[in-house]
C-alpha positions as semicolon CSV with decimal commas, in nm:
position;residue;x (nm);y (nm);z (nm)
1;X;-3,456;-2,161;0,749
2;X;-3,705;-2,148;0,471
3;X;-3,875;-1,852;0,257
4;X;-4,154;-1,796;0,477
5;X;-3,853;-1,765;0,774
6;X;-3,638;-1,525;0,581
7;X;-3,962;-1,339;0,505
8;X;-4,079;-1,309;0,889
9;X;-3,695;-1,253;1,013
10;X;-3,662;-0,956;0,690
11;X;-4,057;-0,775;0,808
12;X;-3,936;-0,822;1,178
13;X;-3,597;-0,635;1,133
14;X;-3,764;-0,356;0,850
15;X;-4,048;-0,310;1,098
16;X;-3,772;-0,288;1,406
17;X;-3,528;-0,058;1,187
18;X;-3,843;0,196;1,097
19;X;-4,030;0,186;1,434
20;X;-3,692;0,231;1,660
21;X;-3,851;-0,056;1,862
22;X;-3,924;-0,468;1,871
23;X;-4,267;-0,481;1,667
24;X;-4,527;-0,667;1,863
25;X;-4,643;-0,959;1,667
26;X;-4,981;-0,818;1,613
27;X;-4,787;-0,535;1,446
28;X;-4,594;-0,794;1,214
29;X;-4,954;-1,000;1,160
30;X;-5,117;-0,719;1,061
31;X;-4,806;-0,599;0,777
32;X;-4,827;-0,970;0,668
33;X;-5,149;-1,023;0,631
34;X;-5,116;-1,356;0,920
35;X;-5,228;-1,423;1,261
36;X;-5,039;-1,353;1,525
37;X;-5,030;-1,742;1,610
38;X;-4,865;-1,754;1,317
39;X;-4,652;-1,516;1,385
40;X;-4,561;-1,642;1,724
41;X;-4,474;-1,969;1,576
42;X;-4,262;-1,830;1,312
43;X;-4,049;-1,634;1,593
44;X;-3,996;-1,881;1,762
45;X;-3,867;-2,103;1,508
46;X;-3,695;-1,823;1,460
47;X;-3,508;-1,793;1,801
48;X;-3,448;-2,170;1,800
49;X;-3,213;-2,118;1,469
50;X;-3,043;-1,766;1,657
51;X;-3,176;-1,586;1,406
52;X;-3,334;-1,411;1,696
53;X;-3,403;-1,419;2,097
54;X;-3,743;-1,357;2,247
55;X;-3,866;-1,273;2,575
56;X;-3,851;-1,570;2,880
57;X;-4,221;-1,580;2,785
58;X;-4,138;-1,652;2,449
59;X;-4,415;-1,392;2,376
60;X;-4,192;-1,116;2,232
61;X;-3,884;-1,030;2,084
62;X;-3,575;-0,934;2,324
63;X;-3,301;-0,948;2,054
64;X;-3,319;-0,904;1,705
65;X;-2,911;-0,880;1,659
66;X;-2,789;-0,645;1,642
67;X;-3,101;-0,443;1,809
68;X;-3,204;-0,474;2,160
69;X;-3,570;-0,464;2,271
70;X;-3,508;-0,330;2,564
71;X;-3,312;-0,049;2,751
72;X;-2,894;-0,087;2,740
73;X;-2,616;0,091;2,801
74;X;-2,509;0,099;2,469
75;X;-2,745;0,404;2,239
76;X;-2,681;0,400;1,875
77;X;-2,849;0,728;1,708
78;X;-2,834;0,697;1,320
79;X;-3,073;0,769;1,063
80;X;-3,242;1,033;1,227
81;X;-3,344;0,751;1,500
82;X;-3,231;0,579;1,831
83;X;-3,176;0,222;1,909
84;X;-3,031;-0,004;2,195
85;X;-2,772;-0,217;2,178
86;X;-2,693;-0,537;2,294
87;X;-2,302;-0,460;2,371
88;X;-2,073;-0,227;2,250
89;X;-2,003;-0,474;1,942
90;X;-2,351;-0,451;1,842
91;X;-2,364;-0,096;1,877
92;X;-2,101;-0,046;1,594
93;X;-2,304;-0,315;1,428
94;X;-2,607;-0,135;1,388
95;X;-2,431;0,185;1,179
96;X;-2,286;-0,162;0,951
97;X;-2,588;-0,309;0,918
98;X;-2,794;-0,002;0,828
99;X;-2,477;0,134;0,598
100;X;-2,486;0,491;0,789
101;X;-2,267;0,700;0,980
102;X;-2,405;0,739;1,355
103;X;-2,279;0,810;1,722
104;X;-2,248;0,555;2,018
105;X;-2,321;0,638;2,355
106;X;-2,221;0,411;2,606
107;X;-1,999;0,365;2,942
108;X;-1,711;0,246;3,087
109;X;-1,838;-0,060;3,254
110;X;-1,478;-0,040;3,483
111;X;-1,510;0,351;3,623
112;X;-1,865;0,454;3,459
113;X;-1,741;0,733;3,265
114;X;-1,909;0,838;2,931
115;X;-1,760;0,703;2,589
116;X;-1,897;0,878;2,272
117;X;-1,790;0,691;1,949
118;X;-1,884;0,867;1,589
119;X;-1,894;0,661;1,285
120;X;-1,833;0,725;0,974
121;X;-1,814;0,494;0,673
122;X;-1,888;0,223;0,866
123;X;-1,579;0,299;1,055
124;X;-1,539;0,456;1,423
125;X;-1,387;0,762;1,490
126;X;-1,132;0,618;1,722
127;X;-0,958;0,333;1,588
128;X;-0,758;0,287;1,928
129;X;-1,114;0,132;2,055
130;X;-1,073;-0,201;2,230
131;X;-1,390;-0,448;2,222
132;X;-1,310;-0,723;2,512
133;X;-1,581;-1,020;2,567
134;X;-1,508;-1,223;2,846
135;X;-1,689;-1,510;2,677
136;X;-1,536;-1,711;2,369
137;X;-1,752;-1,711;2,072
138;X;-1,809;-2,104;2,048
139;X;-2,010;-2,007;2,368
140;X;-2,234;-1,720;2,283
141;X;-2,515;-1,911;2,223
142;X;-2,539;-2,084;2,566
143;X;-2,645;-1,781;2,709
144;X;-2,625;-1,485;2,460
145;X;-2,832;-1,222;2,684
146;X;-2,535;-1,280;2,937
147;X;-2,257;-1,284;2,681
């Protein structure tokens, strides 16, 4: 990745961190000061590094790691805001990457039942917490909406 990446990924994750939502790339065109060809291009240069996933139509952002764009199990609220995330890891991940304490709100994906997680420090409330992905990390990438 170049400058002008870093600088799209950086305006992409501010604007997705301030919103509580993916920014539509006439939203990042228009903070820019490009077109939103432009912008298109640059996400999906973007997504072919994994430095984020769009859509299937390759029109919009679906992942911007740790956020989600779209509805999940897994609710971070920090910062006076709420995001989606990806997977439980990712939730946790969001309090880290934002350096504020927050609460998760997900489920059991075995019997369904609520699991509330606060964290503080960057740390979780519950350090008993088990984090189990049933694909190995060399293999993310080959489908990381799955994993």
């Amino acid at each position: 990745m170049d400058e002008r990446d870093l600088e799209l990924r950086n305006l992409t994750y501010r604007l997705f961190v301030e919103r509580g939502h993916a920014p539509a790339a006439m939203e990042v065109a228009h903070e820019s000061g490009s077109t939103i060809s432009d912008v298109h291009k640059g996400w999906r240069h973007l997504h072919d590094e994994h430095a984020l996933v769009l859509n299937p139509a390759g029109d919009g952002i679906r992942m911007a790691n740790p956020f989600s764009a779209l509805p999940t199990a897994h609710r971070v609220h920090a910062a006076d805001r709420w995001w989606y995330a990806n997977c439980a890891w990712d939730a946790v991940g969001i309090c880290g990457a934002l350096h504020v304490d927050g609460r998760i709100e997900t489920s059991c994906p075995d019997c369904g039942d609520l699991i509330a997680v606060e964290v503080h420090d960057e740390r979780p409330d519950d350090q008993g917490l088990l984090f189990h992905c049933i694909v190995p990390a060399v293999h993310w990438w080959d489908d990381i909406v799955f994993t």
